[in-house]
N, C-alpha and C positions, 0 to 999 in steps of 0.2 A: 787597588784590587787585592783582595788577599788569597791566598793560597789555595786555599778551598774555592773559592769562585773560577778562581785558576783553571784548576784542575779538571771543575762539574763543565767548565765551558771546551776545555780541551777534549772531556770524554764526549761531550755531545757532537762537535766537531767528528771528532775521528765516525761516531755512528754516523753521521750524515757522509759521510765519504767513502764508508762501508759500503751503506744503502744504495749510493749512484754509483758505484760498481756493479753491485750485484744487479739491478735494475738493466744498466747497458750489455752485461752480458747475456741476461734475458732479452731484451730488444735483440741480438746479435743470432740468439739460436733460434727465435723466431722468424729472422731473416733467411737465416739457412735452410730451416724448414718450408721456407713458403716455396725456394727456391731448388726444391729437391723432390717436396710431399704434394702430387697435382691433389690431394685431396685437403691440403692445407692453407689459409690463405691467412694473411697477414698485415695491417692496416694500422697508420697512424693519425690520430686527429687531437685539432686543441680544442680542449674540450671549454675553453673559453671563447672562441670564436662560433663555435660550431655545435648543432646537436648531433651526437654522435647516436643514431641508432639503425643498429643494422639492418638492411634490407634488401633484397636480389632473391632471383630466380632461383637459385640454387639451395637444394634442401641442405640446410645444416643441423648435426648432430651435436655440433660442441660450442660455445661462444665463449672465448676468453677474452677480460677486460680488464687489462692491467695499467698501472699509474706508475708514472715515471718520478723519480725522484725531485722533489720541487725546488728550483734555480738551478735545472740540469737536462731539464727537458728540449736537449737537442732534437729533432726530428729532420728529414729530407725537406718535409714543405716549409721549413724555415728561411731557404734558397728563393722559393715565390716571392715570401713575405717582403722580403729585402730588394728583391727585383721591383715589386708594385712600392715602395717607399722609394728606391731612387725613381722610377719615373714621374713618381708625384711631383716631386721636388723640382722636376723640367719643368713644368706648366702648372695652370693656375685651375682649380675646382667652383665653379659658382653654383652648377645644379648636382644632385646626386645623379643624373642619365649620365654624367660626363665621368665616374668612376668604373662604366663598363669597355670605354675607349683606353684609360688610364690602362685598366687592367691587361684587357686585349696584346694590348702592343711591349706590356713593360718585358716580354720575353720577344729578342731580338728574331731569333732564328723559327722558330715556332711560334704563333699568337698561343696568349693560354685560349681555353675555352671559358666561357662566362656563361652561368644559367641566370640572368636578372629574376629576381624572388619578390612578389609583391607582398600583399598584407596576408592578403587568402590564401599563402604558400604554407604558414606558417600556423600550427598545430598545437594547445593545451597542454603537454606533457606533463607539466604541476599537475594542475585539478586531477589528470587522474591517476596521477600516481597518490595523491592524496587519496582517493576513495580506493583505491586498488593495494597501496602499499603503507603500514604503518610502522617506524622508524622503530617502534621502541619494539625491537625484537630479543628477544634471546638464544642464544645457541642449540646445538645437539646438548652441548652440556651442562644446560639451564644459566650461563653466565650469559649479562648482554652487550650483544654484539657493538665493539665500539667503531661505529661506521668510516670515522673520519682519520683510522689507522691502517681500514683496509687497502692493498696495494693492491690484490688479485680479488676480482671476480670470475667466478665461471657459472654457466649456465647450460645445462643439457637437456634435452629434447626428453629422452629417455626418464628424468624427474619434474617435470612442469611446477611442481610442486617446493621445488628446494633451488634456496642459492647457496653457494658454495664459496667462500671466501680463504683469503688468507690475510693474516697479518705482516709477513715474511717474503718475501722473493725465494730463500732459503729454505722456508721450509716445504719440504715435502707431501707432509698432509694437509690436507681441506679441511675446515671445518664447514658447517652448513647450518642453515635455520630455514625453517616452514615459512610458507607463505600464508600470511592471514588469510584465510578461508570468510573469515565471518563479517571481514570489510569488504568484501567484493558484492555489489552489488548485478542484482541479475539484467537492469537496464542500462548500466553501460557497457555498451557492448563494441563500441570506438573512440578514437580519441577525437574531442572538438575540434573547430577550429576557434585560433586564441583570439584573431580577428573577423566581427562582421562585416566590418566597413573600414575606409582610409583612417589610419590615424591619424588624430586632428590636435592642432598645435593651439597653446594659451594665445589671449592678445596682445600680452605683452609681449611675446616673444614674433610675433607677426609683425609689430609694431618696428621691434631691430631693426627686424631684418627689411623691414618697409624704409626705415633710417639706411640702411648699407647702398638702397640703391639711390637713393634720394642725394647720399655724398658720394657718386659716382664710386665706390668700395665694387659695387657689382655692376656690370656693363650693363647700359639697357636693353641686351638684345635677349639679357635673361628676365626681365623684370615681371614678363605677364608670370612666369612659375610660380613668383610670392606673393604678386599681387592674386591669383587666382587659389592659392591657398586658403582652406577654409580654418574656420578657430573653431575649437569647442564648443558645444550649446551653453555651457552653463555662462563661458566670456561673454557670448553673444548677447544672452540673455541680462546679463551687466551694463551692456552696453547701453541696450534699448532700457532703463531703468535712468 
């Protein structure tokens, strides 16, 4: 490795270690603040398990949406996650209903609570952000916004019309860009749902899983679940061909 590569890889380092300071001290004064300001509130989610969008009773004026530095994204519900992994690891999963009992019980002292989510729970958010929002924006100051550097979003009631970003934890001003006006169409006026019906599984993979109970791998007292799962029209349609 030469000196120069050295070097570029140590400065990048030290930035990346800047950044998850700066990041946890922000986590820390928003904590304080939730815990001081009754008009403040404060909330962590992974944004890869989960869609994060805001909703409750409560009028808000301000919406902050900040990103944590990536491989440092400690958070409180990390504590759950480790909880529902060791109790997997006692017992054995054949149907998906048996990960609400998993869940339930993997906190000793308190059960968690469990909302089970079907097909029809679950909401379009692509499609309309696609007709509603168009990536390639540019700033207040004609430059364009590089999406995948911003750390801070914010959103105010009082601009409907403007997001506010930063690039920085650090820094102190926003910048901001318009919302496309002229991609919003006047008939969506909600978000779909992303599902009409059960998702349906290929035949080949019906077929495994018909194999797992066939070599006793899954007990037969789960068997009618796979056998009564349905396949895809277009497998089906192969089938009968």
């Amino acid at each position: 490795m030469s000196s120069q590569t050295e070097d570029e890889l140590t400065l990048k380092y030290n930035e990346h270690q800047h950044r998850k300071k700066a990041t946890r001290v922000e986590k820390n004064m928003d904590k304080a603040s939730a815990q001081t300001d009754p008009t403040f509130e404060s909330a962590t989610f992974d944004l890869q398990a989960i869609l994060s969008t805001p909703c409750g009773l409560k009028s808000l004026t301000t919406i902050d949406q900040k990103f944590f530095e990536p491989g440092h994204s400690c958070m409180e519900c990390d504590s759950m996650h480790s909880a529902i992994e060791s109790a997997q690891k006692k017992t054995q999963i054949h149907v998906p209903s048996q990960w609400d009992t998993v869940i339930r019980l993997a906190r000793k002292n308190k059960a968690y609570l469990v909302n089970p989510l079907r097909y029809s729970d679950f909401e379009d958010f692509k499609s309309f952000g696609d007709i509603m929002f168009n990536a390639n924006k540019l700033d207040k100051t004609g430059k364009r916004v590089k999406f995948r550097n911003i750390v801070w979003f914010r959103y105010e009631k009082a601009h409907p019309d403007n997001v506010f970003f930063k690039y920085s934890m650090e820094n102190s001003d926003f910048n901001s860009f318009s919302k496309n006006k002229q991609t919003r169409k006047a008939s969506v006026t909600h978000v779909k749902k992303k599902y009409n019906k059960k998702i349906l599984i290929s035949s080949a993979k019906k077929k495994d899983l018909i194999d797992l109970c066939k070599s006793g791998v899954i007990p037969e007292e789960f068997w009618p679940f796979y056998e009564q799962t349905k396949i895809s029209a277009t497998d089906f349609r192969k089938q009968m061909l």
